[in-house]
PDB file of N, CA, C and O in Angstrom:
ATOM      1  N   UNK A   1      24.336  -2.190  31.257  1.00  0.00           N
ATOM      2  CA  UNK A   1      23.107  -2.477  30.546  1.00  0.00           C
ATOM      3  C   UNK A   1      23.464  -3.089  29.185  1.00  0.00           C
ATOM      4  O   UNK A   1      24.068  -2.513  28.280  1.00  0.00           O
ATOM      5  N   UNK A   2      22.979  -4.391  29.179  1.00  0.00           N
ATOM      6  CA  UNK A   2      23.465  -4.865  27.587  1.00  0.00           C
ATOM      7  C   UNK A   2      22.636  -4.005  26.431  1.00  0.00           C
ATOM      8  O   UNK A   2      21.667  -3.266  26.608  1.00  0.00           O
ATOM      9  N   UNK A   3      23.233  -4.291  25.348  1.00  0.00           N
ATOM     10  CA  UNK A   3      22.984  -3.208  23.951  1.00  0.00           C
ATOM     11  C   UNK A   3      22.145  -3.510  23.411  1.00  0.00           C
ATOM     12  O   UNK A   3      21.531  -2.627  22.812  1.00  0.00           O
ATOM     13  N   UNK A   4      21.608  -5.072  23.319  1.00  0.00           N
ATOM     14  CA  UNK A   4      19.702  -5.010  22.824  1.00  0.00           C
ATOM     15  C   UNK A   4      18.873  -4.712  24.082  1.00  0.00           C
ATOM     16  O   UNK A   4      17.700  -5.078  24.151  1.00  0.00           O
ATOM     17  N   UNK A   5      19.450  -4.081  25.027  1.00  0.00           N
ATOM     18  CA  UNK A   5      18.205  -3.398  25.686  1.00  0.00           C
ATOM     19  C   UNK A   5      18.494  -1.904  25.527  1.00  0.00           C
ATOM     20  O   UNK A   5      17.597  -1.139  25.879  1.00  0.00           O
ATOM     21  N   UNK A   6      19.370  -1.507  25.154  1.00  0.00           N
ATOM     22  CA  UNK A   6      19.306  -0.231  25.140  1.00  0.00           C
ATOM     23  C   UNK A   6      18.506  -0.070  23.675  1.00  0.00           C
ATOM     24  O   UNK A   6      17.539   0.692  23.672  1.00  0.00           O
ATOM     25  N   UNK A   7      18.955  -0.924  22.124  1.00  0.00           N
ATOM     26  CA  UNK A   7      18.308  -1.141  21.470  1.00  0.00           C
ATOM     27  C   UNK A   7      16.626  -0.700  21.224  1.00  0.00           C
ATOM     28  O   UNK A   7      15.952  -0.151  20.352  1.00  0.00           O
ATOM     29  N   UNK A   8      16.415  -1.371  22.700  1.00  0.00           N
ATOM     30  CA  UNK A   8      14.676  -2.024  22.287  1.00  0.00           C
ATOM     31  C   UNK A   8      14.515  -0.435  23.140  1.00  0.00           C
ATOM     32  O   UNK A   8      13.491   0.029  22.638  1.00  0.00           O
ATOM     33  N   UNK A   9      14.770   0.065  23.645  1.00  0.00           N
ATOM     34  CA  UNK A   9      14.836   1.437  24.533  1.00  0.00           C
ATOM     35  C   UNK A   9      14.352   2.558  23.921  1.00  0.00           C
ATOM     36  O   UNK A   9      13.460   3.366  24.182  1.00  0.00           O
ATOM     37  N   UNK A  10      15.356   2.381  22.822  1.00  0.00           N
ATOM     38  CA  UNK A  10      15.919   3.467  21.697  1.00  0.00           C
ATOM     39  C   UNK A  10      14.637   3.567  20.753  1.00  0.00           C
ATOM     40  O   UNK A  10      13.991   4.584  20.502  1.00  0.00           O
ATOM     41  N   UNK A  11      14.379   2.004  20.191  1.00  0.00           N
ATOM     42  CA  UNK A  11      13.281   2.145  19.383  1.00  0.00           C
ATOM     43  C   UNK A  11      11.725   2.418  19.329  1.00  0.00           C
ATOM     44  O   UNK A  11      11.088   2.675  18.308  1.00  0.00           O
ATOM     45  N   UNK A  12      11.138   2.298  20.851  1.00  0.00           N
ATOM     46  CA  UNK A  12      10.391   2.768  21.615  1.00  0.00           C
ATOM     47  C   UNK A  12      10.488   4.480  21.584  1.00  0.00           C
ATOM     48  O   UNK A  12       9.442   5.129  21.622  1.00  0.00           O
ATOM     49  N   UNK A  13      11.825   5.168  21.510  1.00  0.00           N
ATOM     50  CA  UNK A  13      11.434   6.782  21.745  1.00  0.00           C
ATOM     51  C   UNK A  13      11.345   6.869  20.347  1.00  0.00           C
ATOM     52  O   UNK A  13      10.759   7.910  20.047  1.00  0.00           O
ATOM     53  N   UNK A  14      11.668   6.237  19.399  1.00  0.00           N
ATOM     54  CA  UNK A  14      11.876   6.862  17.989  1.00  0.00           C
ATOM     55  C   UNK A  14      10.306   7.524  17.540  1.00  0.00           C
ATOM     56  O   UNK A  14       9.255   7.028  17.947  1.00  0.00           O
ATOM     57  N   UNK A  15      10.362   8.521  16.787  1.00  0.00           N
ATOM     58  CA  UNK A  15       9.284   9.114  16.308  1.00  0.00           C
ATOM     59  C   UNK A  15       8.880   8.416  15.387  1.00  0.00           C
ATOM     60  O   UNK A  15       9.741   7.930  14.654  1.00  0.00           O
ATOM     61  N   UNK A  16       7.321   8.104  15.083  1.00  0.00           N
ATOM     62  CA  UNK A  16       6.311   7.633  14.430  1.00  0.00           C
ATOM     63  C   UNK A  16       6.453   8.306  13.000  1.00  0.00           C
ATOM     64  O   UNK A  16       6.649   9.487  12.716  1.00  0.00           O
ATOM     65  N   UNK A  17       6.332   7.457  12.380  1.00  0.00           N
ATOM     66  CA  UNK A  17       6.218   8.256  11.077  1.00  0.00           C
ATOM     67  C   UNK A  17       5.260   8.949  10.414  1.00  0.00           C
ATOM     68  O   UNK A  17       4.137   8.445  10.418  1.00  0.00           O
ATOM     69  N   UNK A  18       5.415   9.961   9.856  1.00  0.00           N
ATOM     70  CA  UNK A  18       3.993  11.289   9.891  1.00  0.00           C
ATOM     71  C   UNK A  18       3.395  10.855   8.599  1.00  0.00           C
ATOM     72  O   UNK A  18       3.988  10.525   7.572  1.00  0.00           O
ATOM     73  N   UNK A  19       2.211  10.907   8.815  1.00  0.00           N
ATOM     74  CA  UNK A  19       1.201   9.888   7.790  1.00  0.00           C
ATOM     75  C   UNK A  19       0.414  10.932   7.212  1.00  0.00           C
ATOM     76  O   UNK A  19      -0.397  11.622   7.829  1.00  0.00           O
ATOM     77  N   UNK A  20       0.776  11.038   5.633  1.00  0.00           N
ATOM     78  CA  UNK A  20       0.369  12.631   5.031  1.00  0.00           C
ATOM     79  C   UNK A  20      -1.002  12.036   4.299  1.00  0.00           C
ATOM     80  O   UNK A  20      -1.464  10.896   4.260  1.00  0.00           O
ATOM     81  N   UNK A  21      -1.455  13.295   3.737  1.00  0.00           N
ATOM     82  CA  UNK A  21      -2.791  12.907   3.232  1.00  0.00           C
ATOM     83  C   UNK A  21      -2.122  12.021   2.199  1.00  0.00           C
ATOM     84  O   UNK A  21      -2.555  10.874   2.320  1.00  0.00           O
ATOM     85  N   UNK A  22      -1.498  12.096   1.523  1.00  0.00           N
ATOM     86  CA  UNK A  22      -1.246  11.839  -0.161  1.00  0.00           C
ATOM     87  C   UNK A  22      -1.040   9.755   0.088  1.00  0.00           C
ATOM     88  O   UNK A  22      -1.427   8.855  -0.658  1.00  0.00           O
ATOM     89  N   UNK A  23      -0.354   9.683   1.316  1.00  0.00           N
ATOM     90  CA  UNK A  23      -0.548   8.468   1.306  1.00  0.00           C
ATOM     91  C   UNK A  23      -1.651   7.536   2.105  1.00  0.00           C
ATOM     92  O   UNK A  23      -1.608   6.309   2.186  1.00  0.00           O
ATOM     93  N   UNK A  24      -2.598   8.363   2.647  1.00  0.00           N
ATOM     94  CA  UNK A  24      -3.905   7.914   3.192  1.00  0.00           C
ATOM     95  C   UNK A  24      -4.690   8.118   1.617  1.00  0.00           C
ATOM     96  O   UNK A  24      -5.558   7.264   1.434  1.00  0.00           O
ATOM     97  N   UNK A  25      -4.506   9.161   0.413  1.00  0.00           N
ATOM     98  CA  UNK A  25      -5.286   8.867  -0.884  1.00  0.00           C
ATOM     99  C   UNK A  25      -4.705   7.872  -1.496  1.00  0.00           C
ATOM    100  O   UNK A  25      -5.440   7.278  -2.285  1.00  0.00           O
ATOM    101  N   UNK A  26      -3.319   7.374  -1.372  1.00  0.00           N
ATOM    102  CA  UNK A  26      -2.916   6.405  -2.051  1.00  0.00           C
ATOM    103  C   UNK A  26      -3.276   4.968  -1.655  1.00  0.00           C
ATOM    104  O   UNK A  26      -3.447   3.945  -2.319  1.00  0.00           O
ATOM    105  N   UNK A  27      -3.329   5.219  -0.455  1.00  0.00           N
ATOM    106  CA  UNK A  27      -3.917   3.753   0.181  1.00  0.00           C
ATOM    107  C   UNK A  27      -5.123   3.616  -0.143  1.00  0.00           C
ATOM    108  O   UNK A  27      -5.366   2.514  -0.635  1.00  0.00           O
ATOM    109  N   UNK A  28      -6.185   4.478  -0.039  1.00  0.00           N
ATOM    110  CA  UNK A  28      -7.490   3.769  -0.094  1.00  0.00           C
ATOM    111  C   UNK A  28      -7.828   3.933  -2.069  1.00  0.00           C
ATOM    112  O   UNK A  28      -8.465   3.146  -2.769  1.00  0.00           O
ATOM    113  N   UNK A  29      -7.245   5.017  -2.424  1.00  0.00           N
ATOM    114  CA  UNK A  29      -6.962   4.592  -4.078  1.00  0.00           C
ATOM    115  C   UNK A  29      -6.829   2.973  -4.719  1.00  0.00           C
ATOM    116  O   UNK A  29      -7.499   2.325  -5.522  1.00  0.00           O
ATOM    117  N   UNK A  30      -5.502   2.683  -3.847  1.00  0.00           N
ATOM    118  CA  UNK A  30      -5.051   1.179  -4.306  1.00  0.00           C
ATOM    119  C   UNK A  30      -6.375   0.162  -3.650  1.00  0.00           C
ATOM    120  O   UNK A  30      -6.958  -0.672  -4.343  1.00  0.00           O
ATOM    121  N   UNK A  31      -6.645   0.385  -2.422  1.00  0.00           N
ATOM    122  CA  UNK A  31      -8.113  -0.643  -1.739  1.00  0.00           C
ATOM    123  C   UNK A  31      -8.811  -0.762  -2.290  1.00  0.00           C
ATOM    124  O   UNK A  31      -9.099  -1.744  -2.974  1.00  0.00           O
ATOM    125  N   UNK A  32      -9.432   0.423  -2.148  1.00  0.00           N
ATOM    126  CA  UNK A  32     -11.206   0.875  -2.742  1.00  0.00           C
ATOM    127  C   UNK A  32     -11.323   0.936  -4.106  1.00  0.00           C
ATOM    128  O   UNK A  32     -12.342   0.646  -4.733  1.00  0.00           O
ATOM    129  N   UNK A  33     -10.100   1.377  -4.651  1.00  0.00           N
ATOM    130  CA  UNK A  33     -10.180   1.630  -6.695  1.00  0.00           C
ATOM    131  C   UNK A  33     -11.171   3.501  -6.284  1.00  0.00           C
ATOM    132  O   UNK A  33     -11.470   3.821  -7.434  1.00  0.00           O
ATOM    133  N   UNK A  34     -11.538   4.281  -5.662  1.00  0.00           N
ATOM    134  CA  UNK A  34     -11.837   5.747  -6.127  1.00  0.00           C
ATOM    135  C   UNK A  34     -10.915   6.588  -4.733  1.00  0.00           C
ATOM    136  O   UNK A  34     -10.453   6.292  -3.632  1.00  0.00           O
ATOM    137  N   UNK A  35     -10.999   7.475  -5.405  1.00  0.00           N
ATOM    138  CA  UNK A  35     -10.130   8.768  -4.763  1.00  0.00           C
ATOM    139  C   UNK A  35     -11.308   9.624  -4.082  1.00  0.00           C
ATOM    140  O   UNK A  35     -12.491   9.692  -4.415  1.00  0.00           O
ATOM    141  N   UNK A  36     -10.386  10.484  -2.650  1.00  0.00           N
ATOM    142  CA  UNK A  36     -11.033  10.788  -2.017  1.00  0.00           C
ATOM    143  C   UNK A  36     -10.605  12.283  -1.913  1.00  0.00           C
ATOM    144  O   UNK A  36      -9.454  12.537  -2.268  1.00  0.00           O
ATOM    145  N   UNK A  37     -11.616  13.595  -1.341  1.00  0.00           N
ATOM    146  CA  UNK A  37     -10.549  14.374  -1.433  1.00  0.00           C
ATOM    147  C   UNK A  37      -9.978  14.798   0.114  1.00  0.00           C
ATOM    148  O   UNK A  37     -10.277  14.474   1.264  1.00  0.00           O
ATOM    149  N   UNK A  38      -8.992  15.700  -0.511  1.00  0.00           N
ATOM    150  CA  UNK A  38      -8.670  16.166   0.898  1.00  0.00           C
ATOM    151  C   UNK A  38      -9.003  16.474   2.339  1.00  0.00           C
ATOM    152  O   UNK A  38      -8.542  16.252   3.459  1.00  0.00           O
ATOM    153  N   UNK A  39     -10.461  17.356   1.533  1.00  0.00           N
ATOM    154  CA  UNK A  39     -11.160  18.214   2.835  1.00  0.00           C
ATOM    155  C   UNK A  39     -11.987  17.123   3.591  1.00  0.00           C
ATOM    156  O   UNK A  39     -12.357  17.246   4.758  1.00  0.00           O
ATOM    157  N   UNK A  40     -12.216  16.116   2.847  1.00  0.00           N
ATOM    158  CA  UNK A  40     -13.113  14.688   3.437  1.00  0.00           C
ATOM    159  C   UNK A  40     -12.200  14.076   4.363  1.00  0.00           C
ATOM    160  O   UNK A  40     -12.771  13.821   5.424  1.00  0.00           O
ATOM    161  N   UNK A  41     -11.117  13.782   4.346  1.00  0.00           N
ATOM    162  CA  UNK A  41      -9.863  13.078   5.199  1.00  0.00           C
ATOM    163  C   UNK A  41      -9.801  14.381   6.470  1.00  0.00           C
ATOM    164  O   UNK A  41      -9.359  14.404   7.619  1.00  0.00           O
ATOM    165  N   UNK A  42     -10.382  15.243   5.717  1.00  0.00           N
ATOM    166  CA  UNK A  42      -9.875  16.449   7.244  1.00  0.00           C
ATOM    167  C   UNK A  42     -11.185  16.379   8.192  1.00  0.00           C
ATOM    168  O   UNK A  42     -11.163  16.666   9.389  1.00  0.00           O
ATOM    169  N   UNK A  43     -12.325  15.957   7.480  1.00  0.00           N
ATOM    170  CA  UNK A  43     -13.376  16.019   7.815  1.00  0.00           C
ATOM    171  C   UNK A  43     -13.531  14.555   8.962  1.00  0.00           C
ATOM    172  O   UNK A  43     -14.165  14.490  10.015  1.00  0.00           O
ATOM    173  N   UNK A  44     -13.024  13.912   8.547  1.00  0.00           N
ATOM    174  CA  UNK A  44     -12.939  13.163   9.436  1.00  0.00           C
ATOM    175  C   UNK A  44     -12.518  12.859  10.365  1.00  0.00           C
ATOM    176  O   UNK A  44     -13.048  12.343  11.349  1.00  0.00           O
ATOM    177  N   UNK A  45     -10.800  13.344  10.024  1.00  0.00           N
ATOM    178  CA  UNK A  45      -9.997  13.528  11.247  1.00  0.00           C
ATOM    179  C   UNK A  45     -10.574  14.063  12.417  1.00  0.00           C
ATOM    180  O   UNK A  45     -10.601  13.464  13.493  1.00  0.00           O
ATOM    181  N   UNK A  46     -11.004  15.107  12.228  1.00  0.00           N
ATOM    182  CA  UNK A  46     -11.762  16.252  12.814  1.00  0.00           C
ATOM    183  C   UNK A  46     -12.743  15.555  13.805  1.00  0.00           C
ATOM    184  O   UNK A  46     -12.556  15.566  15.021  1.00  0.00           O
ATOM    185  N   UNK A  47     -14.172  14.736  12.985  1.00  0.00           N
ATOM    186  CA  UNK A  47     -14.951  14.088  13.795  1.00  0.00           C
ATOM    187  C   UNK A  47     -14.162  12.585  14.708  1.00  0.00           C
ATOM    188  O   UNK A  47     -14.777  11.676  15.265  1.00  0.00           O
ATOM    189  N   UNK A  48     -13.232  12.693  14.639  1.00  0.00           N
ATOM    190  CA  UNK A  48     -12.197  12.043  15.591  1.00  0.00           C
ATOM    191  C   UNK A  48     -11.486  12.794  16.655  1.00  0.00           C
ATOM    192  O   UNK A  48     -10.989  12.314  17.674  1.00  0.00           O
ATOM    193  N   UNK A  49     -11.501  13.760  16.366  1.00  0.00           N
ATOM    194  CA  UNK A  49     -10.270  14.874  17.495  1.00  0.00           C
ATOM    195  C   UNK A  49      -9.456  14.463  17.438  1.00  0.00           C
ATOM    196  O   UNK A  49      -8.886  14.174  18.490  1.00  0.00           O
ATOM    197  N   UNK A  50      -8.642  14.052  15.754  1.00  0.00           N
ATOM    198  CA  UNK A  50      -7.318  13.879  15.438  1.00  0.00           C
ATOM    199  C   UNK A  50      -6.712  15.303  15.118  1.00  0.00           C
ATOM    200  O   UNK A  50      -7.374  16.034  14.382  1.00  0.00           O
ATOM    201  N   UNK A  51      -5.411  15.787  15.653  1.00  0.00           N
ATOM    202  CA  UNK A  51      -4.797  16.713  15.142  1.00  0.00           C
ATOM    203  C   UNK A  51      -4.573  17.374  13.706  1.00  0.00           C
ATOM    204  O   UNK A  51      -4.264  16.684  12.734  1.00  0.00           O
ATOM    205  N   UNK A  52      -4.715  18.498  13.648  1.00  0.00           N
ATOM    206  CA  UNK A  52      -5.031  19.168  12.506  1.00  0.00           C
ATOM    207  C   UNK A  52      -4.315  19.721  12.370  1.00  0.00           C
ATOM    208  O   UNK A  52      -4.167  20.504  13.309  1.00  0.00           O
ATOM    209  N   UNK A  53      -3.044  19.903  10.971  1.00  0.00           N
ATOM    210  CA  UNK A  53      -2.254  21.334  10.731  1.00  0.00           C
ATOM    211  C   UNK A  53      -2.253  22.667  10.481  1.00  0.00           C
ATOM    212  O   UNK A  53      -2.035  22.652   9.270  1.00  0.00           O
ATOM    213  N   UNK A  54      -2.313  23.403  10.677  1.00  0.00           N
ATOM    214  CA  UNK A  54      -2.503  25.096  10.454  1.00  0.00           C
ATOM    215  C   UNK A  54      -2.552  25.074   8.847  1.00  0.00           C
ATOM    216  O   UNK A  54      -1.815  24.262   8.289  1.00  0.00           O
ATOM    217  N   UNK A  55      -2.942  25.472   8.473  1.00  0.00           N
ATOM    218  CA  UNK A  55      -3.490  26.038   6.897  1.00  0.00           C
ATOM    219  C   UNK A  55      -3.270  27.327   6.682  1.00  0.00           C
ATOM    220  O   UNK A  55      -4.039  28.253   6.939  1.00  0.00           O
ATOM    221  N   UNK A  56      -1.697  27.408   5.974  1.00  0.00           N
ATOM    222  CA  UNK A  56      -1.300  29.151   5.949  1.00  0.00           C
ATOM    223  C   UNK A  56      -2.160  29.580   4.962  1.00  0.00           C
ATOM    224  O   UNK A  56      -1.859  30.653   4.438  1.00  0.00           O
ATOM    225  N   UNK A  57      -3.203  28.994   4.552  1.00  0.00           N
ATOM    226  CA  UNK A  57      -3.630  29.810   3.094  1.00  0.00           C
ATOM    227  C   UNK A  57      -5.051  29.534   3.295  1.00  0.00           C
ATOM    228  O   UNK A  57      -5.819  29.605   2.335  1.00  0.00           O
ATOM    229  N   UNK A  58      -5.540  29.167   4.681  1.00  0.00           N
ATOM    230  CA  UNK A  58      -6.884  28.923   5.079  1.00  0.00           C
ATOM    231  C   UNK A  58      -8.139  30.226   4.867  1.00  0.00           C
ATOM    232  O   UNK A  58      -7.921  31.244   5.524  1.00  0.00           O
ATOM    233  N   UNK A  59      -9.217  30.215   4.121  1.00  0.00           N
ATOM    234  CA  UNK A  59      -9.881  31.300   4.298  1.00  0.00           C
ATOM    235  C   UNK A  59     -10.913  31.476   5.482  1.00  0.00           C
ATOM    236  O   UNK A  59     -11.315  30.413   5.956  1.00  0.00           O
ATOM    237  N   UNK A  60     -11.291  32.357   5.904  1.00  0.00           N
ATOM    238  CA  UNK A  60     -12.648  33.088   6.881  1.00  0.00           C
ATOM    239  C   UNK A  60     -14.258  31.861   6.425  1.00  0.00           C
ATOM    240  O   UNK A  60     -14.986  31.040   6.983  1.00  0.00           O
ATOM    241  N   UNK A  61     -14.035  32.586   4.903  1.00  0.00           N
ATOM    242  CA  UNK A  61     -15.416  31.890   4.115  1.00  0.00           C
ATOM    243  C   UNK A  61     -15.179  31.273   3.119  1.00  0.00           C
ATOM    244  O   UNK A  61     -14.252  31.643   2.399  1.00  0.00           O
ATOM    245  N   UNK A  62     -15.996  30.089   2.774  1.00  0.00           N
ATOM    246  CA  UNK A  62     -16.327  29.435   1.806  1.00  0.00           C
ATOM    247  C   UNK A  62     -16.850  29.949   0.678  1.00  0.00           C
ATOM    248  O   UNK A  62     -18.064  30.134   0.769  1.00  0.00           O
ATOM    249  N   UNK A  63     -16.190  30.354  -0.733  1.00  0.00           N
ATOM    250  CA  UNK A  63     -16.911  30.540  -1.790  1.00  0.00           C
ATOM    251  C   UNK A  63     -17.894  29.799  -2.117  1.00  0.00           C
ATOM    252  O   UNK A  63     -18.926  30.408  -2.399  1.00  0.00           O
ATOM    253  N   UNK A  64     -17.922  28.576  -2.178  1.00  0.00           N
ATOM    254  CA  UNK A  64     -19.121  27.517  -2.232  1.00  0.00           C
ATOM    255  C   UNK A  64     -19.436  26.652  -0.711  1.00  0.00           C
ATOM    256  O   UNK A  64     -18.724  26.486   0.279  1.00  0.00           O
ATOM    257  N   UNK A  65     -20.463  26.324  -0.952  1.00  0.00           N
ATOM    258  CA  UNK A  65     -20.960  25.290   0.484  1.00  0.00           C
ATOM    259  C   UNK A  65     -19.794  24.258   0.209  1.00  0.00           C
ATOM    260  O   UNK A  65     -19.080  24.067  -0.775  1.00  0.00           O
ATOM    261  N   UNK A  66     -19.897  23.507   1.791  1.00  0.00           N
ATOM    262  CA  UNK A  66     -18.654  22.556   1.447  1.00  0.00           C
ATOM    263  C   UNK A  66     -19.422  21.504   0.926  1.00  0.00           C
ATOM    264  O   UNK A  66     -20.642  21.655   0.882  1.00  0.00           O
ATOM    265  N   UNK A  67     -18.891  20.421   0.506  1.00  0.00           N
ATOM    266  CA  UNK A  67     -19.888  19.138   0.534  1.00  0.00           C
ATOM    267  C   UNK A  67     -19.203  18.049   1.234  1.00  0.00           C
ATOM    268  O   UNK A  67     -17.978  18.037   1.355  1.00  0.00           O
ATOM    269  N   UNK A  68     -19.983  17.118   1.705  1.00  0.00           N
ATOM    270  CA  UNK A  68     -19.516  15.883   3.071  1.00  0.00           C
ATOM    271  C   UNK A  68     -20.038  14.615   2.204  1.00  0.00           C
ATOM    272  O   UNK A  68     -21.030  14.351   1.525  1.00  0.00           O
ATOM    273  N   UNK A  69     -18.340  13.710   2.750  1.00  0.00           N
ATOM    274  CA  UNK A  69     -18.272  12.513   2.070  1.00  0.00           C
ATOM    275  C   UNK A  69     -19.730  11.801   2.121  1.00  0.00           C
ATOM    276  O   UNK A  69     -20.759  11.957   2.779  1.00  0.00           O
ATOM    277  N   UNK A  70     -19.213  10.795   0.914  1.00  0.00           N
ATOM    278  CA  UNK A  70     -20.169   9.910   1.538  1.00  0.00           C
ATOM    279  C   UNK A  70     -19.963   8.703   2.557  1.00  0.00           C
ATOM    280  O   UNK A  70     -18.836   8.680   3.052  1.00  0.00           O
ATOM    281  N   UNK A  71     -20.678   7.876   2.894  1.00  0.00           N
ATOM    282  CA  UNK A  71     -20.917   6.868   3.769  1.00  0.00           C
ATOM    283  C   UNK A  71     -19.772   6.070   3.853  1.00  0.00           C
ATOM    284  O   UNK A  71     -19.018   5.796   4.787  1.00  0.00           O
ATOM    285  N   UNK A  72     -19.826   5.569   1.967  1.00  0.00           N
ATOM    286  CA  UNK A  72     -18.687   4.770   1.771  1.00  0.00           C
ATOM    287  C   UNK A  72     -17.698   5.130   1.639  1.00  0.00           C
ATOM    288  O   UNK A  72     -16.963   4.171   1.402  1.00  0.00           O
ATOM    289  N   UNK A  73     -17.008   6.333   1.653  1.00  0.00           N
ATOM    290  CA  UNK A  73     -16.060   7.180   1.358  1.00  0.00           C
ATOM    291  C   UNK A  73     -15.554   7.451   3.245  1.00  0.00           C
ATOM    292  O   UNK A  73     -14.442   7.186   3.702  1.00  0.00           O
ATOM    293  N   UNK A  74     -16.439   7.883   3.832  1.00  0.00           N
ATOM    294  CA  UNK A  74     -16.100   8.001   5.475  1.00  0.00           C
ATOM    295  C   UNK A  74     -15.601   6.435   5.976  1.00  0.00           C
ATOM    296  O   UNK A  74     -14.903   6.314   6.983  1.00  0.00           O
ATOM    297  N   UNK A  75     -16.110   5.032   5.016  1.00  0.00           N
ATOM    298  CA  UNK A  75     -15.393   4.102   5.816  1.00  0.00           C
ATOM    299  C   UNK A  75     -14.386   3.814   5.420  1.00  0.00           C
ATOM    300  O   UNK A  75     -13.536   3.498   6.252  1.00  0.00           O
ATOM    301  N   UNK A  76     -14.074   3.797   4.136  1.00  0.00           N
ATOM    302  CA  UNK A  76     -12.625   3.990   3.688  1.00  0.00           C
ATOM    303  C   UNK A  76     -11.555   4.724   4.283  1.00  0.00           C
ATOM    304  O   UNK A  76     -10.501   4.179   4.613  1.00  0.00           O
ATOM    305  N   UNK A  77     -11.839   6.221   4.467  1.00  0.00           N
ATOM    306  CA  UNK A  77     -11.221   6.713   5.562  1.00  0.00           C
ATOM    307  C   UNK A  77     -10.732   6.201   6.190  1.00  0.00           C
ATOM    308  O   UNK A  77      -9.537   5.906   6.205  1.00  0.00           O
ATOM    309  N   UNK A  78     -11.980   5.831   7.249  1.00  0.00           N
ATOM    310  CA  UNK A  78     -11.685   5.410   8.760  1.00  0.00           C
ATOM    311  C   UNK A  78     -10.663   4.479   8.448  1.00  0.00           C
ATOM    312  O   UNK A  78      -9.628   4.637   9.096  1.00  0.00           O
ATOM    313  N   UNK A  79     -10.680   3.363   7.465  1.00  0.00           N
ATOM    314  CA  UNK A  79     -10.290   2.049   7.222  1.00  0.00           C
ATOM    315  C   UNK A  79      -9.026   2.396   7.006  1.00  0.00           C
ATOM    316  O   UNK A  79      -8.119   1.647   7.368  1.00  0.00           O
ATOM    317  N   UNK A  80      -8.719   3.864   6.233  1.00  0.00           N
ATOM    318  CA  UNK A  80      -7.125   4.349   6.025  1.00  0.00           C
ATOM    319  C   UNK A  80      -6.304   4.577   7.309  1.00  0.00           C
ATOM    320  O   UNK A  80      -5.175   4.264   7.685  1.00  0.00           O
ATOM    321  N   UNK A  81      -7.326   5.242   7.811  1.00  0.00           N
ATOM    322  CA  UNK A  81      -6.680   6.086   9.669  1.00  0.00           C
ATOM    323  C   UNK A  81      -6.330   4.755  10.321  1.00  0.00           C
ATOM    324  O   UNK A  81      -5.189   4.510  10.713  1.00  0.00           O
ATOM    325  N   UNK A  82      -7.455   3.810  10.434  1.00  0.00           N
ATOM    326  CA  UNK A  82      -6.537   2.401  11.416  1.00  0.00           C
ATOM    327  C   UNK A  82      -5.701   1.822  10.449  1.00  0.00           C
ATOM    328  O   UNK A  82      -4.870   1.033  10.898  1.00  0.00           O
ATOM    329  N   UNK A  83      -5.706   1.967   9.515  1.00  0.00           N
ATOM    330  CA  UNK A  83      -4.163   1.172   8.522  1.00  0.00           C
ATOM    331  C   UNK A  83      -3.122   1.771   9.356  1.00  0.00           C
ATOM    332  O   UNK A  83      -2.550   0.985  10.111  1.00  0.00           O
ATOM    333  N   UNK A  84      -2.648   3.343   9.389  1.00  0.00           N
ATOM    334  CA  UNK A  84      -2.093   4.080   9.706  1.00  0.00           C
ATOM    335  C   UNK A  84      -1.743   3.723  11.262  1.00  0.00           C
ATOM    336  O   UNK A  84      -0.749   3.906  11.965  1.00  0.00           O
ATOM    337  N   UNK A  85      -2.464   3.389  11.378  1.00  0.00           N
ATOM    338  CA  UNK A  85      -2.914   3.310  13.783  1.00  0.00           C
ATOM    339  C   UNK A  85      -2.937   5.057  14.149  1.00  0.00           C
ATOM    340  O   UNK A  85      -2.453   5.553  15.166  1.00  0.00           O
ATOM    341  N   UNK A  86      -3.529   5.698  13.199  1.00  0.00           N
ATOM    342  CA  UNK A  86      -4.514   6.651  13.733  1.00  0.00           C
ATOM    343  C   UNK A  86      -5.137   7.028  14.780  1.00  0.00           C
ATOM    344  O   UNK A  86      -5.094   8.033  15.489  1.00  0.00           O
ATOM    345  N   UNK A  87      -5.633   6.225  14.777  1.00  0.00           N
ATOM    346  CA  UNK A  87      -7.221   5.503  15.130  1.00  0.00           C
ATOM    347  C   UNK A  87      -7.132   4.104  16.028  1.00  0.00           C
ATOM    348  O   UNK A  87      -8.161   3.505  16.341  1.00  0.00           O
TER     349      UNK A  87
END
């Protein structure tokens, strides 16, 4: 088997690179010019049935109601997640 096919083989199994919040806020920071927060990027993921990490420090209840992005803030998102290929 020649070695750029094992090559092109190899680079096909390689693992994807794990796409953290901090650079889905940095991306749409630098796009959009405003910041988004965390629980909004989870919030979305979520209404995607994108995978979610365990939260060792997750509570039962909410001290306050949560509050949900806005409109333009959910397309930014989205717009971060397919930057990413998320999505």
């Amino acid at each position: 088997m020649p070695l750029d096919n094992i090559a092109k083989r190899a680079e096909a199994y390689k693992p994807k690179e794990r796409v953290t919040y901090k650079m889905i806020k940095e991306y749409i920071e630098a796009k959009y010019g405003f910041k988004v927060h965390t629980a909004y990027i989870a919030e979305v993921k979520r209404s995607f049935g994108l995978s979610m990490y365990d939260a060792p420090n997750a509570v039962e209840e909410l001290k306050q109601p949560r509050k949900h992005p806005t409109a333009e803030k959910v397309e930014a998102i989205k717009d971060a997640l397919k930057h990413f290929k998320m999505i």
